[in-house]
C-alpha positions as CSV (number, residue, x, y, z in Angstrom):
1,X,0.0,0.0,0.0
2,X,1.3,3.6,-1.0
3,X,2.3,5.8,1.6
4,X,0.6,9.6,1.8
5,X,2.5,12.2,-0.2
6,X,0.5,15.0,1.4
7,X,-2.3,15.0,4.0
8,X,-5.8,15.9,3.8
9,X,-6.7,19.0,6.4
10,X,-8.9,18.1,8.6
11,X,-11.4,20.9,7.2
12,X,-10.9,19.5,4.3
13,X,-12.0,16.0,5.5
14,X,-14.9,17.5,7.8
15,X,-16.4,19.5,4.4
16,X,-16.2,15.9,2.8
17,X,-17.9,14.3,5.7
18,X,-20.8,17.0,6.1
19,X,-22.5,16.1,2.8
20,X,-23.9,12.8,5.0
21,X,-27.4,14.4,5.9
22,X,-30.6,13.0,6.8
23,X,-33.6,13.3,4.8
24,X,-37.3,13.8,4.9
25,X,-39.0,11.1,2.0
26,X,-41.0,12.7,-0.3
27,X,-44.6,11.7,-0.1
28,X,-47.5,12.0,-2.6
29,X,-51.5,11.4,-1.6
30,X,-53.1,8.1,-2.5
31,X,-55.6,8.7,-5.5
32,X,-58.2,6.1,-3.5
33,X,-58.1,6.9,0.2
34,X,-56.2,10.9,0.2
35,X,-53.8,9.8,2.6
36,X,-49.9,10.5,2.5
37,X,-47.7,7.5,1.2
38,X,-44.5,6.7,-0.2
39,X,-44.3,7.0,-4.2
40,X,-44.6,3.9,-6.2
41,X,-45.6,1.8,-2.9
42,X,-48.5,0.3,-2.1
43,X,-50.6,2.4,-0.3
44,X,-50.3,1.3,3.8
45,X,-53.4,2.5,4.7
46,X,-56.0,1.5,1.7
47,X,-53.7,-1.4,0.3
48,X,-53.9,-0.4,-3.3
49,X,-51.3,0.6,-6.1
50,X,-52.2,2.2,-9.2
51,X,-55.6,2.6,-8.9
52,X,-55.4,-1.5,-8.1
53,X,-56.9,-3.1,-4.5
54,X,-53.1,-5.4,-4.0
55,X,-53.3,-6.2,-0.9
56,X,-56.0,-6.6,2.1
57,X,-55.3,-4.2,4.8
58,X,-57.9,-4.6,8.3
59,X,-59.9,-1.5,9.5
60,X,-59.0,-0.3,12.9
């Protein structure tokens, strides 16, 4: 393995390491039931996926 020619500052490192944020996921509403869900998944609340009942899902 090579040996370092010239270190990184540690600025420099820290500006490479603050690009690592969390994020929010974007959410759209369910054409069926209006609520919020995840896009292209099914739906968690109504069980359906493009405009198609995929899955059962019990009423509270």
């Amino acid at each position: 393995m090579a040996n370092l020619t010239s270190r990184h500052s540690k600025s420099r490192r820290d500006k490479r390491r603050a690009n690592w944020k969390g994020e929010y996921p974007s959410l759209t509403v369910c054409t069926e039931c209006k609520e919020m869900k995840r896009p292209h998944h099914i739906c968690p609340s109504c069980g359906t996926y493009d405009k198609k009942k995929i899955i059962l899902v019990d009423s509270k």
